[in-house]
C-alpha positions, 0 to 999 in steps of 0.5 A: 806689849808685855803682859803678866798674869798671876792666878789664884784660887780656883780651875775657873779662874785658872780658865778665865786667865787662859782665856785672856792669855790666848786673847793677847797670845793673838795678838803679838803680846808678848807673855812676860814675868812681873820681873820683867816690868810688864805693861799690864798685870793681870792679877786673878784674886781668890777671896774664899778665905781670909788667908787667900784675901791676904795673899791677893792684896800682898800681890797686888802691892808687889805689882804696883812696883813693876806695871804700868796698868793692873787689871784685877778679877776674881772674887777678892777684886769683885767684892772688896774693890776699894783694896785695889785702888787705881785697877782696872776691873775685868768682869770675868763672867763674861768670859764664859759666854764669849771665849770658847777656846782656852790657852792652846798650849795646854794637853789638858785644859779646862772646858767650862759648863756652869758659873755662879751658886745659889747655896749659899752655904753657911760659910762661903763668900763664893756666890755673893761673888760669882752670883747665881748660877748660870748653865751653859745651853748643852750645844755649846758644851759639846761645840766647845768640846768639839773645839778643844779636840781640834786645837789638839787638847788631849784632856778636859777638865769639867769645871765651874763654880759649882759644876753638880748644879748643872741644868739647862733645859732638860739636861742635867750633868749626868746627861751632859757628861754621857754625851761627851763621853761619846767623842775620843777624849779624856774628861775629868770632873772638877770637885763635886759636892756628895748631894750631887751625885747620883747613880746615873752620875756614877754608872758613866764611871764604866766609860773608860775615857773618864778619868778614875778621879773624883774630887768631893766638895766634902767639908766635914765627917760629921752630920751635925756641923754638915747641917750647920754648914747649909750642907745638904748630905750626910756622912753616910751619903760619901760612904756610899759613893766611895764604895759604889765607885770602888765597885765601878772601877779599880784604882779609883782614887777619891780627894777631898775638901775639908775646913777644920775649926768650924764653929761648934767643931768639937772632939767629937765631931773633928774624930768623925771628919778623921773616920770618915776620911779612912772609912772612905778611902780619900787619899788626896785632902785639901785641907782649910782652916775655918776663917770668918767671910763677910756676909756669911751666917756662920761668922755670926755663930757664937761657938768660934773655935780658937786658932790655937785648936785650928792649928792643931787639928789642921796638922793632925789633918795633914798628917793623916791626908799624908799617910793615906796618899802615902798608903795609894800610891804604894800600892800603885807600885808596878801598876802601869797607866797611859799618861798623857806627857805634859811638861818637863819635870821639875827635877831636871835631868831629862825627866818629864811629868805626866799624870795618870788617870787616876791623878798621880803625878808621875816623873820619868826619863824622856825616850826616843818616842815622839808620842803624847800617851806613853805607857809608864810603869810606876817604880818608886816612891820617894820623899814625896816623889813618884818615878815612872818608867817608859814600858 
């Protein structure tokens, strides 16, 4: 039987396809292309804005042409099942409790510990999707750990809908991750909101076998749309976890999510979103426009910011998030990391990829080493490209 896969949206839902995949993996499915007519589909939606509704229904539409059978997941499919007539609905959150092992092709994968939000943030769909929050016991995050180490995975992401929340019993994220740390491998944390984030959290940043990575659940540089938004930080909150983390470890690199045209957005408040992005150092943004989510308070808001200002502010955005990966990676220029070799590169040519800890995607020649971590100079820097040498 052929099975095809198409993902959307977020690391969660990359990990639920992962764990299907190996399921029919298992079994002697064959994984195929949708070109390829398979017999199922399975299309994992994203619903978090109005644009990534669109796309996972456009989808859906091209797959009736080819499959035999669509099974829809995610939070689209979940909250709007009447867009995808005819499918077959797969209740992902089950895959949390029963699948330990993801997709064992992966160096690096995805090692869950939490689902759900209870938030409930003035904007976001995501908890009336994924519902409230549930942490998985601590013995089963290390078992699962354990588990990935043996089936050969070099690197694991710690990811959930909304991984800060974590607490089971006694034990909260930072006592989670202290453990982990403890077992010969790499850990990564997912995005993370500022409020969520602790000395205790920080201080784990001196182990080196966690990646100089973190990605803030951000949203906005100003304290008035934080708290409207049902954000429970401020700006100086993010300021002082990049210069404690500055402190703790070199070449740290901080990424971001922002959301322009939030209601009541004006100059002011749009400047104070590009000042604190300099003041505190991201060099990684994603970068949203505000849409309207049923069942959320801020699409009630009166103050709606027009589309034509989105669309600016979305490219000056941009522009900055450029010129400060830009100004990162430069000045990574002769700085040399243990990467872990992922996958041929995708300009050809016997070039490999691979990703230091600190998330630059790197770009070099194959040599005659059969290892997984290769020592890798970085080089160069061009149109959007970084290059790497073995050492």
């Amino acid at each position: 039987m052929k099975v095809a896969f198409i993902t959307l949206g977020c690391r969660i839902n990359q990990f639920y396809t992962d764990c299907i995949k190996q399921k029919h993996i298992d079994e002697g499915d064959e994984i195929a292309p949708l070109i390829d007519k398979p017999d199922i589909v399975y299309i994992n939606t994203c619903g978090v804005t109005t644009h990534a509704g669109h796309k996972s229904r456009k989808i859906y539409r091209k797959a009736k042409r080819y499959a035999k059978e669509i099974r829809i997941m995610g939070c689209q499919g979940k909250l709007f099942p009447e867009e995808f007539k005819n499918s077959t609905f797969v209740d992902e959150s089950t895959l949390i409790k029963r699948y330990s092992n993801p997709l064992q092709i992966r160096k690096r994968t995805y090692l869950p510990i939490q689902e759900g939000c209870n938030n409930f943030c003035t904007y976001c769909i995501v908890p009336y999707a994924r519902g409230r929050n549930y942490s998985l016991k601590k013995e089963t995050v290390i078992r699962n750990l354990k588990e990935r180490m043996d089936a050969g995975h070099k690197e694991v992401v710690f990811t959930g809908t909304n991984i800060g929340s974590y607490k089971n019993k006694d034990t909260d994220l930072a006592s989670l991750l202290k453990e982990s740390l403890q077992f010969n491998i790499r850990i990564r944390l997912s995005s993370i909101k500022p409020d969520d984030i602790n000395r205790d959290l920080l201080e784990l940043f001196h182990y080196k076998n966690l990646m100089p990575h973190l990605h803030l659940s951000q949203q906005s540089g100003d304290n008035k749309i934080l708290k409207r938004m049902g954000r429970n930080y401020n700006r100086d909150k993010t300021i002082w976890i990049s210069e404690e983390l500055h402190n703790i470890r070199e070449n740290v690199r901080i990424a971001g999510d922002f959301i322009v045209g939030f209601p009541g957005e004006g100059e002011d408040e749009f400047k104070n979103t590009l000042h604190l992005i300099r003041e505190a150092r991201f060099s990684h943004l994603h970068i949203f426009r505000y849409s309207k989510r049923p069942y959320t308070l801020a699409s009630l808001y009166p103050d709606q910011v027009p589309d034509s200002i989105k669309k600016k502010r979305f490219e000056i955005l941009m522009a900055l998030g450029k010129k400060q990966r830009d100004s990162f990676i430069n000045k990574q220029i002769g700085s040399k990391y243990h990467i872990l070799i992922e996958n041929k590169s995708s300009l050809g040519g016997g070039f490999l990829f691979g990703i230091t800890p600190n998330y630059i995607k790197v770009h070099f020649q194959k040599n005659h080493r059969d290892e997984e971590f290769v020592p890798v100079v970085i080089k160069d820097f061009q149109n959007g490209y970084v290059y790497g040498e073995i050492e």
